[in-house]
C-alpha positions as CSV (number, residue, x, y, z in Angstrom):
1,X,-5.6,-33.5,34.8
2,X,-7.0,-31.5,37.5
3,X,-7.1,-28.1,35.9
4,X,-9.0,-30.5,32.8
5,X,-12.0,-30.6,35.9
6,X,-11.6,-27.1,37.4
7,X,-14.0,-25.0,37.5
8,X,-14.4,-22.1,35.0
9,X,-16.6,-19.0,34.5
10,X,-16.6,-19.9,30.7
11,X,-16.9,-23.6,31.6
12,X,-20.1,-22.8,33.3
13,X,-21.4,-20.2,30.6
14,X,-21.2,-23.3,28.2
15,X,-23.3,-25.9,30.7
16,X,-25.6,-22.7,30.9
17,X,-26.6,-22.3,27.4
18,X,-26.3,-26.2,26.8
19,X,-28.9,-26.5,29.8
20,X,-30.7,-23.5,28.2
21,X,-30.9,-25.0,24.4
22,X,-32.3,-28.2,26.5
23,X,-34.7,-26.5,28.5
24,X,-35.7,-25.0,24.4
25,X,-35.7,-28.3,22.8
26,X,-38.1,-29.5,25.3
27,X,-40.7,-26.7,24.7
28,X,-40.0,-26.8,21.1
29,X,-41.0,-30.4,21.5
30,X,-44.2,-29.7,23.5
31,X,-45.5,-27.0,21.4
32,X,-45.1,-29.3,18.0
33,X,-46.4,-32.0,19.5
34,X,-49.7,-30.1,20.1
35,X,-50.1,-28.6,16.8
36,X,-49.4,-31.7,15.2
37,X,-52.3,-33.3,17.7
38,X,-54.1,-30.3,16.8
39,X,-53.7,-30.7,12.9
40,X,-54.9,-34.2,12.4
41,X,-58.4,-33.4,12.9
42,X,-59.3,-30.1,11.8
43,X,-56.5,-28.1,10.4
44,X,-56.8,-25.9,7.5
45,X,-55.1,-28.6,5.2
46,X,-58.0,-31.3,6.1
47,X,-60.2,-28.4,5.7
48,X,-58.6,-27.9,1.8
49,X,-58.1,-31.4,1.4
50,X,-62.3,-32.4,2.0
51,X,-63.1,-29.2,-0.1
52,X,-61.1,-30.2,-3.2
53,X,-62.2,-33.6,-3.2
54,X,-66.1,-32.7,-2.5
55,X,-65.6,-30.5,-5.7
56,X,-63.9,-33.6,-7.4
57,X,-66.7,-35.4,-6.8
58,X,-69.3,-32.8,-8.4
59,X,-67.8,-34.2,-11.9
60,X,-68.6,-37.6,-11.2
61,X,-71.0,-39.0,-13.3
62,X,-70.2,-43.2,-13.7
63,X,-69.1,-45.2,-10.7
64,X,-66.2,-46.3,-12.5
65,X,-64.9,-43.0,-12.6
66,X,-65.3,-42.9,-8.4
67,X,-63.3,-46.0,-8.6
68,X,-60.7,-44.1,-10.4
69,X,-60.7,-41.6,-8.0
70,X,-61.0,-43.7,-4.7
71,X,-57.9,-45.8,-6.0
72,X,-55.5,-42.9,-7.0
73,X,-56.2,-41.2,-3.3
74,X,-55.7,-44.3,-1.8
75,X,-52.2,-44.5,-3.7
76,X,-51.3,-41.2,-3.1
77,X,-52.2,-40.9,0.4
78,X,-49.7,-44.7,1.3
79,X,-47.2,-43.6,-1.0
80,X,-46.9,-40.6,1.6
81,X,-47.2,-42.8,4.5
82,X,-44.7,-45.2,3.3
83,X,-41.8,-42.2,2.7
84,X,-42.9,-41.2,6.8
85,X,-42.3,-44.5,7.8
86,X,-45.3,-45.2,9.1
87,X,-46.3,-49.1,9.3
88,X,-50.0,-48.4,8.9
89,X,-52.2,-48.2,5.5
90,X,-54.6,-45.5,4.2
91,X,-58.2,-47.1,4.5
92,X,-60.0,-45.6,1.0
93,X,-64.3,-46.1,0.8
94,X,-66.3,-44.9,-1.9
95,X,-70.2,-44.4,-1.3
96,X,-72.9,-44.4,-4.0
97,X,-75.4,-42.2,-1.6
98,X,-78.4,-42.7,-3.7
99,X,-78.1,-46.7,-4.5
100,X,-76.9,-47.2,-0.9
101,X,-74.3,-49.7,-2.6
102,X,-70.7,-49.2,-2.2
103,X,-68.1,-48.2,-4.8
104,X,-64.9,-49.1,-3.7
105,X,-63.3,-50.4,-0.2
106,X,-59.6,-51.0,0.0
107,X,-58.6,-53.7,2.9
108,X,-60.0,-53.1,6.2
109,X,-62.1,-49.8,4.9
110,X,-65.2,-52.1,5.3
111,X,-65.3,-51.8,9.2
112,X,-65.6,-48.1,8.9
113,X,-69.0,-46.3,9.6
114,X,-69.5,-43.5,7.6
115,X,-70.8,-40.5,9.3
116,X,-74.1,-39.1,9.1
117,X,-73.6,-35.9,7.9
118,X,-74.1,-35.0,4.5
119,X,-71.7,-32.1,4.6
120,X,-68.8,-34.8,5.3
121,X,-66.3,-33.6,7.9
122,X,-63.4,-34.8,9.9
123,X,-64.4,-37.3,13.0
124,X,-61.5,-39.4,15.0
125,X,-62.8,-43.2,14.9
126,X,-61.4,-46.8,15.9
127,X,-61.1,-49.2,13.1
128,X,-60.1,-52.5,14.7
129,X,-58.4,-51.3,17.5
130,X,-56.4,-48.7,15.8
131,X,-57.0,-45.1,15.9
132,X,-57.5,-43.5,12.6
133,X,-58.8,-39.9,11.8
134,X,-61.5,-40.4,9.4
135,X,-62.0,-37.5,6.4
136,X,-65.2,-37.7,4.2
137,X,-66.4,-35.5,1.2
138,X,-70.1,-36.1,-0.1
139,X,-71.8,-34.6,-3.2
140,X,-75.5,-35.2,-3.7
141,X,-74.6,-38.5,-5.1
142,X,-71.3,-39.3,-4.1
143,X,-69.3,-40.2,-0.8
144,X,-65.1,-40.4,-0.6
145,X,-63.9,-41.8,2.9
146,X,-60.3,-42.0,3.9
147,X,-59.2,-43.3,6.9
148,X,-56.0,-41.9,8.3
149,X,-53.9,-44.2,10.6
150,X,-53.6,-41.6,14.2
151,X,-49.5,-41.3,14.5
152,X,-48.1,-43.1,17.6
153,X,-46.8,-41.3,20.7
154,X,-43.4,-43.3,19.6
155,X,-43.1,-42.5,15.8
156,X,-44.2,-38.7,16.2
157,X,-41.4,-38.2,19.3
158,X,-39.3,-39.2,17.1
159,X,-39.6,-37.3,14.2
160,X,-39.9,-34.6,16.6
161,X,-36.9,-34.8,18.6
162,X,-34.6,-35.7,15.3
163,X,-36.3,-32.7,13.5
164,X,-35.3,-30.8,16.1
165,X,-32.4,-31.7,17.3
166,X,-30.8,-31.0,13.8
167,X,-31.7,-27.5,13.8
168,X,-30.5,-27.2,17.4
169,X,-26.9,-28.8,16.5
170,X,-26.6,-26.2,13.5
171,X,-27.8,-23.5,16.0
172,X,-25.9,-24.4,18.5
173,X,-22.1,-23.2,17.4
174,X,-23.6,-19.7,15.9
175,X,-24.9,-19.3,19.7
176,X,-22.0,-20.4,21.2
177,X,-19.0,-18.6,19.5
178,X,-20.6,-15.3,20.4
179,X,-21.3,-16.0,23.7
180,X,-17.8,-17.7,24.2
181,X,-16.6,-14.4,22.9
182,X,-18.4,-12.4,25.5
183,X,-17.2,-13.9,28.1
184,X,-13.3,-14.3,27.2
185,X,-13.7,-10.4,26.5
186,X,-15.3,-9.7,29.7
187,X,-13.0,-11.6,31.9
188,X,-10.0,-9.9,30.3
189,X,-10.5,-6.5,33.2
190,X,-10.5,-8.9,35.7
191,X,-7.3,-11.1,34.3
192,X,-5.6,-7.2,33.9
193,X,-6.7,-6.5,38.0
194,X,-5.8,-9.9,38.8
195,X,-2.4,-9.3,37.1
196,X,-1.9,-5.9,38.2
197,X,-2.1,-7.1,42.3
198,X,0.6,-10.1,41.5
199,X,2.7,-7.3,40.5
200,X,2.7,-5.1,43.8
201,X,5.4,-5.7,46.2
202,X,4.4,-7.4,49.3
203,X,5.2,-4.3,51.2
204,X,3.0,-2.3,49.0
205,X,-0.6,-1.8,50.7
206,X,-1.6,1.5,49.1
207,X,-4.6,1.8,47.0
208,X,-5.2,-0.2,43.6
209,X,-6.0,3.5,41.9
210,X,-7.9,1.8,39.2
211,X,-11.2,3.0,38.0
212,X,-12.7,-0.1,36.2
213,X,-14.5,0.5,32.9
214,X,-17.2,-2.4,33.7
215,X,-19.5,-1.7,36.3
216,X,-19.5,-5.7,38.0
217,X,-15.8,-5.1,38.4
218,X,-16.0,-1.5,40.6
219,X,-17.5,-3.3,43.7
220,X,-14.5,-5.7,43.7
221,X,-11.8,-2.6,43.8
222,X,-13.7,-0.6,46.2
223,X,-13.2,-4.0,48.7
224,X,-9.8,-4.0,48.1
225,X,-9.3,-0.8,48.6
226,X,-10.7,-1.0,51.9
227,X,-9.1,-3.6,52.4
228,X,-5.9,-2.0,51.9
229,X,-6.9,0.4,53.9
230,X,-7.6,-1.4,57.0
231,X,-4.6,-3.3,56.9
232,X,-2.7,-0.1,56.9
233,X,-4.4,0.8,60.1
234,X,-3.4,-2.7,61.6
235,X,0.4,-2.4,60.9
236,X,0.5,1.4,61.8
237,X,-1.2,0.4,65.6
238,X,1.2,-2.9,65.5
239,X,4.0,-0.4,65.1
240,X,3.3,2.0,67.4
241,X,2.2,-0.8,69.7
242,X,6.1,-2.0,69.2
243,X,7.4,1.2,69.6
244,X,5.7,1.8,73.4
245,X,6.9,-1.3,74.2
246,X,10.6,-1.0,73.1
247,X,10.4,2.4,74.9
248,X,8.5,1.0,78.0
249,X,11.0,-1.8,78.2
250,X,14.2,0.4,77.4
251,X,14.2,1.8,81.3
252,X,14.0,-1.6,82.9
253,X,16.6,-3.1,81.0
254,X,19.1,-0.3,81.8
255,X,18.5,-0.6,85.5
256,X,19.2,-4.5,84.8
257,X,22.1,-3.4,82.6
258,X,23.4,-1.4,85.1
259,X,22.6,-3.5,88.4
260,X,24.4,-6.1,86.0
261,X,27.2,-4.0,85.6
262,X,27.4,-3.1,89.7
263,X,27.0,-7.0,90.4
264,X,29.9,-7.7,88.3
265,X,32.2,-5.0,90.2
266,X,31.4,-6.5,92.9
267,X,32.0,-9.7,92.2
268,X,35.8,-8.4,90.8
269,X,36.0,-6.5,94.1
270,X,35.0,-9.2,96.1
271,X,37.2,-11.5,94.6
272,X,40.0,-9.3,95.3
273,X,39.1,-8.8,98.7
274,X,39.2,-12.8,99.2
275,X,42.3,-13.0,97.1
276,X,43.8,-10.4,99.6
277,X,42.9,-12.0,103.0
278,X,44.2,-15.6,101.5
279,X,47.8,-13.5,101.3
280,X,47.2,-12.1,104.3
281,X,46.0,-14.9,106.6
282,X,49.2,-17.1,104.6
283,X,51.8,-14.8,105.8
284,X,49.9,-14.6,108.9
285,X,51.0,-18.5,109.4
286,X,53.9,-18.2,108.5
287,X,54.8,-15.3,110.7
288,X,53.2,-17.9,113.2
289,X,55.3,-21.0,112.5
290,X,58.2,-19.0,112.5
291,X,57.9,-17.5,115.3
292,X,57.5,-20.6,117.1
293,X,60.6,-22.4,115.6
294,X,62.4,-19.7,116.4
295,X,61.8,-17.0,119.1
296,X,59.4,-19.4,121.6
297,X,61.9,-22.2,121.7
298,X,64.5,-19.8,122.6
299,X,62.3,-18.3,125.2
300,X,61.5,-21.7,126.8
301,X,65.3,-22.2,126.8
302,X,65.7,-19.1,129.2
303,X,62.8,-20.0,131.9
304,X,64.0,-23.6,131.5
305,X,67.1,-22.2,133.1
306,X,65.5,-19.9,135.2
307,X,66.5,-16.7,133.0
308,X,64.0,-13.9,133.5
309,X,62.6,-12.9,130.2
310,X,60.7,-10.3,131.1
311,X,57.8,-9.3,133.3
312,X,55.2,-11.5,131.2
313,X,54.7,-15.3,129.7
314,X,54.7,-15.4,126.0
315,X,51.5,-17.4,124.6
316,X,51.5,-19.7,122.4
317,X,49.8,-18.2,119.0
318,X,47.2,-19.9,117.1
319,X,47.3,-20.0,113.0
320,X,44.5,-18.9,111.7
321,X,41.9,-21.0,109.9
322,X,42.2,-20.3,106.1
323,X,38.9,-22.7,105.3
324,X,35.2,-21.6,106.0
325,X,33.6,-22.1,109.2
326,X,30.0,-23.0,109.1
327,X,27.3,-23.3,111.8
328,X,25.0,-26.4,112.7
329,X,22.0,-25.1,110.8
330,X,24.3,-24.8,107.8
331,X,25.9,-28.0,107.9
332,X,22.2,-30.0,108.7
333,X,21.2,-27.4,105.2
334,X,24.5,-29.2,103.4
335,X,23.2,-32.7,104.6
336,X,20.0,-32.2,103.2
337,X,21.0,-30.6,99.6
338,X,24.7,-32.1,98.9
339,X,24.7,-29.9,95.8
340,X,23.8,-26.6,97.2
341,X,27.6,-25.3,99.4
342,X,26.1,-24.0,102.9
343,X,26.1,-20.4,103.9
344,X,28.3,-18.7,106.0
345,X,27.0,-17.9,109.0
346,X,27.4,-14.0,110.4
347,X,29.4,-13.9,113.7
């Protein structure tokens, strides 16, 4: 549903010529509306129209025969009117000029002034409220009036716009197709480039080496291109910035390496020094205790009895304290941080 609403190029192409074949009906609309303005009072058909019926009249001899005359234009001219649609009648006068006595008046036609011209003409006039265009021929003897009802602002938009608008329907495909066809055919380069990119690897940021046939289309590769160029520059200085880095960092980490290395000798070393001094200060006691239940009780034995043992007392020996001794500093550190074991201090 959502690519139904997405925006096209060709989508917008069509709203473009649609706005376009508005924007012409419009005008189209305007300009016949004037010309028909125009033509209801002096066009060359009233022209033709007064002249042919002026000659008409030159025949006339009897007033019955301008009665003839005056009812077959007034039938003529409603039986027009009636296939327009229009709601209005035809108002038809005929004029004896040299009796001053009138001939023939169809309904309403009484209310119309005839003009003063003996040349007859074409004059715009309101007959009971209504506009008509008044047309009048004249002979020496004889005078024809017909009154034409003025067409609405209503009736002649309409006939306008449904005149038109037929033409612009049947116009409209024969525009369209063409320019539909323009368009699918021009996006097809771009659809080809558009493809073409998809295609690359996502490693690959060498050039597009494509020389577009349309010119709208070269623009857009020579951007890319330099596009494709910059980031190239990018990754190349983002590499080379790695590389110092890796080789900056490369001497630092083998002192650690090696410091780490030394520290855990040590530690090995160390703890085989401790292991050796436990041994030592174990068979150190037990020399002690030994000595004790042995030699010194027998030596005690002798002086008890007043033996001399030699020239000197034999002390009493000590063991040796296998645990830790720590200082007062040390112990108040223990107090304070149970967690941390105090230091030992150096004698």
């Amino acid at each position: 549903m959502k690519s139904l609403f997405m925006p096209t190029l060709v989508r917008r192409v069509v709203l473009a010529l649609l706005c376009a074949f508005s924007i012409a009906w419009v005008m189209l609309m305007a300009v016949q509306y004037r010309e028909v303005r125009h033509n209801e009072v002096g066009d060359a058909g009233t022209s033709a129209f007064i002249a042919a019926t002026a000659d008409a009249l030159s025949y006339v001899t009897e007033p019955n025969e301008l009665r003839i005359l005056a009812i077959a234009t007034f039938k003529q001219a409603n039986t027009q009117l009636m296939r327009d649609q229009r709601s209005s009648l035809v108002l038809v006068k005929a004029w004896d000029r040299e009796q001053h006595r009138m001939v023939f008046a169809s309904a309403g036609a009484e209310d119309v002034t005839l003009p003063e011209s003996d040349v007859g003409g074409t004059v715009l006039q309101s007959v009971r409220g209504e506009a008509h265009v008044v047309h009048v021929a004249t002979s020496p003897r004889w005078a024809l009036m017909m009154a034409v009802p003025r067409i609405t602002e209503r009736w002649l938009l309409k006939e306008l716009g449904v005149s038109l608008s037929k033409y612009m329907v049947i116009a409209f495909p024969f525009v369209l197709l063409p320019v539909w066809l323009a368009v699918r055919q021009g996006l097809r380069p771009l659809q080809r480039l558009s493809d073409r990119i998809a295609a690359r690897s996502p490693d690959d940021l060498s050039a597009l080496a494509v020389d577009p046939t349309y010119a709208e289309l070269k623009p857009l590769v020579s951007v890319l291109d330099e596009l494709m160029t910059q980031l190239r520059i990018k990754i190349g200085r983002e590499h080379a910035f790695v590389q110092d880095a890796a080789h900056e960092l490369r001497t630092p980490m083998a002192v650690i390496s090696a410091q780490a290395h030394v520290l855990a000798k040590a530690a090995d070393d160390l703890r085989k020094v401790g292991s050796g001094l436990s041994t030592a200060v174990n068979n150190y006691n037990s020399f002690v205790s030994s000595f004790e239940t042995r030699s010194l009780v027998t030596a005690r034995k002798f002086r008890d009895l007043n033996i001399e043992p030699g020239r000197r007392d034999i002390d009493v020996l000590a063991p040796v304290e296998a645990l830790p001794r720590y200082s007062d500093e040390e112990l108040a550190l223990s107090d304070n941080d149970p967690e941390e074991p105090p230091q030992i201090a150096a004698e």
